[in-house]
C-alpha positions as CSV (number, residue, x, y, z in Angstrom):
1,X,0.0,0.0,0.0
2,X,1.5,3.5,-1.0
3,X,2.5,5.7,1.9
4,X,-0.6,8.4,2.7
5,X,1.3,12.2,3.0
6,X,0.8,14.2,5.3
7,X,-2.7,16.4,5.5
8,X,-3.0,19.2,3.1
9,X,-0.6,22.4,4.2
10,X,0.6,20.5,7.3
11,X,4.5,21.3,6.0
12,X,3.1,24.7,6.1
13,X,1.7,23.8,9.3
14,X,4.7,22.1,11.2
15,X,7.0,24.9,10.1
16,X,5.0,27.9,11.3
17,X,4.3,26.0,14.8
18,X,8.2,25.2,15.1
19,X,9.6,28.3,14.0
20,X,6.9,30.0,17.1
21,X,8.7,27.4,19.5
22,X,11.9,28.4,18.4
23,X,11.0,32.4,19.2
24,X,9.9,31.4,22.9
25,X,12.2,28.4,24.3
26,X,15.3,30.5,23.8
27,X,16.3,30.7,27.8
28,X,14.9,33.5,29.9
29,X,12.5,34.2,26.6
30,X,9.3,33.6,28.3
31,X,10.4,35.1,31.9
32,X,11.0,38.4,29.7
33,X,7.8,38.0,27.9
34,X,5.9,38.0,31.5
35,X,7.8,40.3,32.9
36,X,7.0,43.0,30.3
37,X,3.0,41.6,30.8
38,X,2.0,44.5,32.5
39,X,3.0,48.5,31.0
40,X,5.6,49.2,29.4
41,X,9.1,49.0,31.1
42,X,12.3,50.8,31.3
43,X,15.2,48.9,30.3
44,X,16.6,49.3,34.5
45,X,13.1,48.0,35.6
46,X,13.3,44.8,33.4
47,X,17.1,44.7,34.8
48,X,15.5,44.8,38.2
49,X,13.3,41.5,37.8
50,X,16.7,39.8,36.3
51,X,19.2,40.3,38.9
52,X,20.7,36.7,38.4
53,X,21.9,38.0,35.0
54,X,25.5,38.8,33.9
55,X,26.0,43.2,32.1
56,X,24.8,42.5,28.6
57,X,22.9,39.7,28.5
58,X,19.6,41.0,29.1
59,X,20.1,43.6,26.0
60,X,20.7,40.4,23.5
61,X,17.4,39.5,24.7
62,X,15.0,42.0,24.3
63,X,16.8,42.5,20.9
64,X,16.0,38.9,19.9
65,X,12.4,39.4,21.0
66,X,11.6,42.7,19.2
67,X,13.2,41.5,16.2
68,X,10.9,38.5,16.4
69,X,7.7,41.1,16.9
70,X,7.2,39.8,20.1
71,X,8.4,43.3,22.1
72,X,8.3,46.7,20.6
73,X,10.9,48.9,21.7
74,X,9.6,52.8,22.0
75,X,12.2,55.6,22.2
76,X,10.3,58.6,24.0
77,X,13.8,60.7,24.2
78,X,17.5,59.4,24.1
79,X,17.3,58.9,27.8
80,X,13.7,57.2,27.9
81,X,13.0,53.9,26.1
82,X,10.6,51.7,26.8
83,X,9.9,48.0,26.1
84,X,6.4,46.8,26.1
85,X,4.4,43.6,24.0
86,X,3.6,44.0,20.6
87,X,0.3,42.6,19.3
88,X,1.3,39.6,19.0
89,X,3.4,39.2,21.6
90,X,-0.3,39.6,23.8
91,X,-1.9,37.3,21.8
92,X,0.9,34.3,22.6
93,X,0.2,34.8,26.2
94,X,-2.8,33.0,26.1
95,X,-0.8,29.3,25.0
96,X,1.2,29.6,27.9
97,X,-1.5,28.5,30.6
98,X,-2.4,25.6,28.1
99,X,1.4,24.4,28.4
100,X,0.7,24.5,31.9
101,X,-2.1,22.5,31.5
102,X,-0.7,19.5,30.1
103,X,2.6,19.3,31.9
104,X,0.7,19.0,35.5
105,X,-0.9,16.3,34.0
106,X,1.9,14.7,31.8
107,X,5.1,15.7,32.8
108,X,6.8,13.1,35.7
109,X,7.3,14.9,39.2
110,X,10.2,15.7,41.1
111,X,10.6,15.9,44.8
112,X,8.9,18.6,45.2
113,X,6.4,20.7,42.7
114,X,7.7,22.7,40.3
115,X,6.7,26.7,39.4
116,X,4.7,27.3,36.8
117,X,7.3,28.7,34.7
118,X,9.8,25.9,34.9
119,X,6.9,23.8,33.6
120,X,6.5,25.8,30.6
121,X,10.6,25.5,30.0
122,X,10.5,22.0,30.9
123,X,8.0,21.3,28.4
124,X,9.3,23.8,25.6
125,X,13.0,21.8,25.6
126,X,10.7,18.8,24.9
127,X,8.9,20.3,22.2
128,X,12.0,21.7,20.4
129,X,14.2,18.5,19.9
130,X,15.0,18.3,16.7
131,X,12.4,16.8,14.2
132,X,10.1,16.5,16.7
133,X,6.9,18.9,15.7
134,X,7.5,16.8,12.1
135,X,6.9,13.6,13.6
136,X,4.3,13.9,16.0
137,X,1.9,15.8,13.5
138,X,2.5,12.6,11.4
139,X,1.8,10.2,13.6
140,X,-1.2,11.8,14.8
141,X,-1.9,12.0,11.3
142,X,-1.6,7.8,10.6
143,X,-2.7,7.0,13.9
144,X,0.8,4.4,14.0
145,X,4.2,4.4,11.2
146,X,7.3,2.4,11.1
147,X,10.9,4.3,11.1
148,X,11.1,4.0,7.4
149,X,7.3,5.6,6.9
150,X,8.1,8.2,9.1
151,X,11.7,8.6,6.9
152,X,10.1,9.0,3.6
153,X,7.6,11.8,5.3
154,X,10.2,13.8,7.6
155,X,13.5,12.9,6.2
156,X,12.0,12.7,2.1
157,X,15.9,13.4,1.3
158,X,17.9,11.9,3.6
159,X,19.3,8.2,4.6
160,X,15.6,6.8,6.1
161,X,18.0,5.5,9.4
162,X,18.4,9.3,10.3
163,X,15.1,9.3,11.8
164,X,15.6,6.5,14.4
165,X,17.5,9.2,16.9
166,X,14.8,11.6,17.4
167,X,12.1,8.9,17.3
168,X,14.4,7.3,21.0
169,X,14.5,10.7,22.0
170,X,10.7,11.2,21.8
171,X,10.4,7.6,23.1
172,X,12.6,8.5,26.1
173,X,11.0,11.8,26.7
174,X,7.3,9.6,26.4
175,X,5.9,10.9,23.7
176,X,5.5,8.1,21.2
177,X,5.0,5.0,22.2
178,X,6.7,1.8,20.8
179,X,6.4,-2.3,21.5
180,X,10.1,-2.7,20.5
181,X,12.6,-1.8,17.9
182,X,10.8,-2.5,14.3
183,X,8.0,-2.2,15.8
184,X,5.7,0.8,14.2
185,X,5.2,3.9,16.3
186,X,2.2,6.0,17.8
187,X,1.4,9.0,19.9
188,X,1.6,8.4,24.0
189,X,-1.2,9.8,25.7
190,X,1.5,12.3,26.8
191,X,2.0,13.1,22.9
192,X,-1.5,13.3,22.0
193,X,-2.7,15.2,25.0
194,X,-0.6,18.4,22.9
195,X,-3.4,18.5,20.7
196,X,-4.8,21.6,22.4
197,X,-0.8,23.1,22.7
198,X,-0.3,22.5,19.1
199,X,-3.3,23.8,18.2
200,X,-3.3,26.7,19.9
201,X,0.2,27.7,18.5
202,X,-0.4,26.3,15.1
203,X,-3.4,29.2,15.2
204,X,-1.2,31.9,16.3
205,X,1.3,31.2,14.2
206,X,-1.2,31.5,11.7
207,X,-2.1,34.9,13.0
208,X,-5.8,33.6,13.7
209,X,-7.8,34.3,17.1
210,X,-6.9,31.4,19.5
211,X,-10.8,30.4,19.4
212,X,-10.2,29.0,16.2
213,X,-7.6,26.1,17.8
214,X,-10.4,23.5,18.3
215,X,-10.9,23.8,14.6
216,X,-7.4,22.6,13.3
217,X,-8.1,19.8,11.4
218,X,-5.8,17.8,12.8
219,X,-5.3,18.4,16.8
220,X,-9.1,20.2,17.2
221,X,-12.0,19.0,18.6
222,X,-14.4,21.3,16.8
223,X,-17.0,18.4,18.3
224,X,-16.1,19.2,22.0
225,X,-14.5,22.4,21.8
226,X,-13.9,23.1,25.6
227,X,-15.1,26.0,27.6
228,X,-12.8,29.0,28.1
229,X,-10.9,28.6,31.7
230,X,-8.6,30.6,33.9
231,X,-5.0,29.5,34.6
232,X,-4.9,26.8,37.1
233,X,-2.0,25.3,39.2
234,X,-1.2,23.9,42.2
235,X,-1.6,25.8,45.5
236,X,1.8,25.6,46.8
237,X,3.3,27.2,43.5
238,X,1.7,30.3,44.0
239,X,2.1,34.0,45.8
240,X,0.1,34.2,49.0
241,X,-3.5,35.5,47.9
242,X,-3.5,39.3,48.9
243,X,-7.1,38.4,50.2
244,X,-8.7,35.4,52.1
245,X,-9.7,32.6,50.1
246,X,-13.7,31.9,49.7
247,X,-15.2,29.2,52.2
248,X,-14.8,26.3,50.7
249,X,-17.6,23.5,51.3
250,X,-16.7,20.0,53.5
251,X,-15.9,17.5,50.6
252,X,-14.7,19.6,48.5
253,X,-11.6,21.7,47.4
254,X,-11.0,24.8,45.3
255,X,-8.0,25.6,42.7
256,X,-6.9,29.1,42.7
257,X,-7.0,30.8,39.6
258,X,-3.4,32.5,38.6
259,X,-2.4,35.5,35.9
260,X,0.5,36.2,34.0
261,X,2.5,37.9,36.8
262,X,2.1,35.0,39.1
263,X,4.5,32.8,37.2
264,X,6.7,35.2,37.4
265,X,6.4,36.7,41.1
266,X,8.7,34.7,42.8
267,X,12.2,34.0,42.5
268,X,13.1,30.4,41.1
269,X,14.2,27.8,44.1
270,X,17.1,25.5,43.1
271,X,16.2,22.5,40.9
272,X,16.4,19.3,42.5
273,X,19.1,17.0,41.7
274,X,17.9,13.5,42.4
275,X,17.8,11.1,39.2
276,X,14.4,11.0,37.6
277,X,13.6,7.3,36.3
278,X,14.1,6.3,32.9
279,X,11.7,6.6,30.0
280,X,8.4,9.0,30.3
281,X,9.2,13.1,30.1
282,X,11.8,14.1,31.6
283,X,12.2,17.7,33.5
């Protein structure tokens, strides 16, 4: 049986979605991003949120990001500049929570839990491995492939055995699934839980309102599109609320709600150093 393609414009697809990962993972990228959430910010007030950072590395930052059209640099007089979010910087602030999302439920846990915005890091590196975004939109695509379908899709000009590292390094991070070597791939629930992250991206990359997500053809649930909803994390990885919490009924419990700011309002504690086990994603 000839080998199916991939869905119509999903090359298309897969690069706009990996070249919006690539603006982001960069290190520090999304601390600056929700630093800058609120007004606009003087280049010593940013500094002032990044004191762990060496003279001149912020200013390759910010340069990256307002060349990407993430941050718009204003210049009220020589001695006043601001930084601030472009348009579509805003509009990317929305996939962050999703990230969030699915690494609480997919990503393996350390000791102890981790902030928000080491979640969305953590999860980034995963998402950014080399031919990774290619694969996984196949294989959601074909439900299951050997290494050599995959080849001919991902790697059309290359030796077909090239495509066997990335697939143990999606395997190791637990994102494809695999009986054994020869055996064909597929999606973990880990890999196919991304629908609504890749989706998401794939629309803003597209430069299309983030409602229309559930109606990618290919990660969307137009069927069961879910209901907007705030941020949610776990209790101890946020500020203390400035006011008492609501009453909360015997039986039951209640998930704070958190903004932009809060993954970003408290200084990162040191990452633990015990061994995580082998195979599933890795932090």
């Amino acid at each position: 049986m000839p080998i199916a393609g991939p869905l119509p414009d999903t090359d298309t697809d897969v690069a706009r979605v990996t070249e919006a990962l690539a603006m982001i993972t960069p290190r520090w990228n999304v601390r600056i991003l929700l630093a800058l959430s609120g007004k606009p910010l003087r280049y010593s007030e940013i500094a002032d949120k990044f004191t762990w950072l060496q003279n001149g590395q912020l200013h390759p930052k910010l340069r990256t990001l307002c060349d990407a059209g993430l941050v718009q640099r204003t210049e009220h007089t020589p001695r006043h500049v601001t930084y601030g979010h472009t348009d579509r910087g805003t509009e990317l602030l929305p996939v962050l929570p999703l990230i969030v999302t699915w690494a609480e439920e997919h990503l393996e846990t350390p000791e102890g839990p981790l902030p928000a915005i080491e979640q969305i890091e953590d999860s980034l590196t995963l998402l950014t491995r080399r031919h990774a975004a290619a694969i996984l939109w196949v294989l959601k695509s074909r439900g299951q492939a050997s290494g050599r379908a995959l080849a001919s899709i991902v790697l059309p000009d290359r030796d077909w055995t090239n495509i066997y590292p990335p697939l143990r390094q999606l395997v190791a991070d637990g994102l494809v699934d695999t009986a054994c070597t020869g055996q064909p791939y597929r999606l973990s629930a880990a890999g196919r839980g991304l629908g609504t992250v890749f989706a998401a991206l794939s629309a803003w990359s597209a430069g299309q309102p983030l409602a229309q997500a559930a109606q990618h053809p290919l990660w969307g649930r137009p069927e069961t599109a879910p209901a907007r909803r705030k941020w949610v994390s776990n209790r101890s990885r946020l500020p203390a609320p400035a006011a008492a919490p609501s009453p909360v009924r015997a039986g039951q419990s209640s998930a704070p709600t958190w903004q932009h700011r809060d993954l970003f309002s408290h200084t990162t504690p040191a990452r633990p150093k015990t061994a995580l086990p082998a195979g599933g994603p890795h932090r």
